[in-house]
N, C-alpha and C positions, 0 to 999 in steps of 0.2 A: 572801438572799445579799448579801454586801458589792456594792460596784460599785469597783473598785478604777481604773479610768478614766474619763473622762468622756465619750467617743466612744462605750463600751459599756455595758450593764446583761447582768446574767445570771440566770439563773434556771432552776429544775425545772420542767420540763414538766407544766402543769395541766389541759388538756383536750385532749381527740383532735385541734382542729385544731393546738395547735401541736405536738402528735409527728408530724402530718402532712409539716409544715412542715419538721422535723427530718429526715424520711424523703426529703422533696425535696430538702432540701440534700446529704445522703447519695447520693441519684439522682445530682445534679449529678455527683458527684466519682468516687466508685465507678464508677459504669455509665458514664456519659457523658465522664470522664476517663481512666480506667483500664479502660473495658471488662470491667468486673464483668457477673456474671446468677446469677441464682437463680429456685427455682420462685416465690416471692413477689415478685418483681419485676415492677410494675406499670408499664410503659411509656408505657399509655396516660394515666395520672393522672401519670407520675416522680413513683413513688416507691418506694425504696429498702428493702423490710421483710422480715421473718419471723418467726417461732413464735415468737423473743423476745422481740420488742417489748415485749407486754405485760406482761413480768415486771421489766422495767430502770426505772429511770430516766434520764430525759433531759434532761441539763444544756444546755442552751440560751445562746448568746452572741446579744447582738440588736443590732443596729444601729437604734431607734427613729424614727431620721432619715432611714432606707432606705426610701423608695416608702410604698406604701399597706396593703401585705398584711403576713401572716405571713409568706409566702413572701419576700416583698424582707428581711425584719428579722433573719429569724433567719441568722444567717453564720458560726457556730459550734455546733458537738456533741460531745457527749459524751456514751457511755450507759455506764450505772453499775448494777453485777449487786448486793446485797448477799447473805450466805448465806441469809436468808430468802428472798428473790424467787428464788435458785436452790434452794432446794428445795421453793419451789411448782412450778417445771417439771421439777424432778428431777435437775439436772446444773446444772452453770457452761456456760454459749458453748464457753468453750475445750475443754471435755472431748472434744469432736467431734476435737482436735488434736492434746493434751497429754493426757499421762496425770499428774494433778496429786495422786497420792495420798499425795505430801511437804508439800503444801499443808492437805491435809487434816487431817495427822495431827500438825500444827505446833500444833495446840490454839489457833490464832490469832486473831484477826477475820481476815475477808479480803473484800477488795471483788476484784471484777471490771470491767477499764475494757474499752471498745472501740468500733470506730465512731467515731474520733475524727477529724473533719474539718474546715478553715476554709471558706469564699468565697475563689477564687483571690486575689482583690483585698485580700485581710487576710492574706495569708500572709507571713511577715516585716517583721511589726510586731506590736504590742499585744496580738492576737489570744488567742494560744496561752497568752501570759501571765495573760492576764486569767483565760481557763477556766482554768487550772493553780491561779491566786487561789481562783477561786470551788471546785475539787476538795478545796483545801485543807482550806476552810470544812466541807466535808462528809463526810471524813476527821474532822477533829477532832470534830464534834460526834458523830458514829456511834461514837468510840474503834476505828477501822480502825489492823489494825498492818501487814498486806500486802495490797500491789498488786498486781495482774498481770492478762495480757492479752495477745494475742495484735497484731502489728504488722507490717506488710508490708512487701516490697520490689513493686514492677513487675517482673510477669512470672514464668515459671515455668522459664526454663534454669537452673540450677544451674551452669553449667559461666560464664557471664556474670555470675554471683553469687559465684563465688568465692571472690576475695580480701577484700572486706565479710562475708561469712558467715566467712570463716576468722578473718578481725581480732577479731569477737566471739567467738567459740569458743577463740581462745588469751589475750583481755585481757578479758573481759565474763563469762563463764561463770560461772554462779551456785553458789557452796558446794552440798555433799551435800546439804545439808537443806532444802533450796530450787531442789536441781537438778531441775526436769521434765523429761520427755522426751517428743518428737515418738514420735505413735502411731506402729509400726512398718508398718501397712499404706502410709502416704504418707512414709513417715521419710526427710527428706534431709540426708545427710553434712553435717554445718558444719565440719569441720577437715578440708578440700578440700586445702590448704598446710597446707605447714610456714608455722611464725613468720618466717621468716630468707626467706620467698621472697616477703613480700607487700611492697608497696610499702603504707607503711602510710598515707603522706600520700591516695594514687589511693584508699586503700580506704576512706578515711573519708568522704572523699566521697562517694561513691556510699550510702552509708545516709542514709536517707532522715532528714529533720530530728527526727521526732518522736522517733523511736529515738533520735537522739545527744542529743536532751533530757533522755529517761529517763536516759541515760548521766552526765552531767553531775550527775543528782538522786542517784547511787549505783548507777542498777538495773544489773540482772543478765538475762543470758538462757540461759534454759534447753538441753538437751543437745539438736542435731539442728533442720534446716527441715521445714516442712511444706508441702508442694506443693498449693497449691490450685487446681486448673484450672476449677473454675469462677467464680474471682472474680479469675482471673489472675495470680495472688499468690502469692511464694514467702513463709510468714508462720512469724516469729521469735514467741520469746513473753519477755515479759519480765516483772521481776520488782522489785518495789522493797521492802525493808524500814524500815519507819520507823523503828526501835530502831537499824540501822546508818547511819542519815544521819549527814555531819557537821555539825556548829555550820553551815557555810557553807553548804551545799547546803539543809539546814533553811531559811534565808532566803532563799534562791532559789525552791522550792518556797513557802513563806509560812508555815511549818508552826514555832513556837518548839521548842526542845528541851527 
């Protein structure tokens, strides 16, 4: 992997301790920020895991300069499904959420992102950029044509999500052929408002940074939320096409046309 700044290096995850390390920095953030749990949530070691682990890869953002451990270095994640590693376990992560069978039948590559967290202390800055650098790097060398992946807001009201989930459902919504939709057992309304009643400045705010990143890169989000209560997360799914980026977003992303 390139190093596109000199504060970080990045890199796939090569042995069990540093997906451990990745699984702690996930603890940190998920469970001990957001009040995430799961049955593989290990409390007593923090750390952050399940069934998937083994199948992903784990892009790794390290701070080399940070303390002594793995645990102090690594300060950025990323886990990354390819169609092979999802059909050694049988299904995508997101399948649990989205019914992705537009995805499937789009004859694509398709990668699967998620899990995607900084160290509070790197969040607006360099951070997000760097991993987005090094996702580039391994997007183009794989020939990946779609993204996608599941992305949260804080919390499960729906009725406090409102105008952020309507903002993306009338400006964001992903074309027919890339529109998923939230499984219908946890399916929650995202065109809550009309267009004409959201304050659209209030509503852009409140979606969370990662999300208006994708937004910025071209993506798209699929039809309907997914209420997750046990990770306390109302979680969008979004979508990115590398054949529709433009000229400009290509270079923001790192990705030539």
């Amino acid at each position: 992997m390139r190093r596109p700044d000199p504060g970080f290096s990045t890199r796939l995850a090569r042995s069990a301790q540093e997906v451990e390390a990745a699984q702690h920095l996930r603890y940190r953030v998920f469970v001990q920020e957001l009040g995430s749990d799961g049955p593989m949530v290990d409390h007593a070691a923090q750390l952050e895991r399940d069934r998937f682990d083994p199948y992903f890869d784990h892009l790794l953002l390290l701070d080399e300069h940070r303390g002594d451990t793995l645990r102090d270095q690594v300060v950025g994640v990323y886990r990354l499904l390819t169609e092979e590693g999802a059909a050694r376990i049988g299904q995508f992560y997101s399948e649990d959420e989205y019914d992705l069978t537009v995805l499937h039948q789009s004859g694509r590559r398709l990668l699967e992102l998620g899990r995607s967290c900084l160290a509070s202390d790197v969040r607006g800055g360099m951070g997000m950029y760097v991993l987005w650098s090094a996702l580039s790097d391994y997007v183009a060398e794989r020939g990946i044509e779609l993204l996608f992946g599941t992305a949260s807001f804080h919390g499960t009201d729906l009725g406090a999500l409102a105008e952020p989930l309507s903002l993306l459902h009338h400006r964001h919504l992903a074309p027919p052929d890339l529109r998923v939709r939230s499984r219908q057992e946890a399916f929650g309304p995202a065109d809550v408002l009309p267009e004409d009643r959201i304050d659209r400045a209030a509503a852009m705010r409140a979606v969370p940074a990662l999300i208006k990143g994708y937004l910025r890169l071209g993506g798209y989000v699929g039809e309907g939320a997914f209420v997750d209560h046990a990770f306390n997360t109302t979680d969008v799914c979004l979508i990115l096409d590398t054949a529709r980026m433009t000229e400009a977003q290509a270079r923001l992303y790192g990705t030539p046309k």
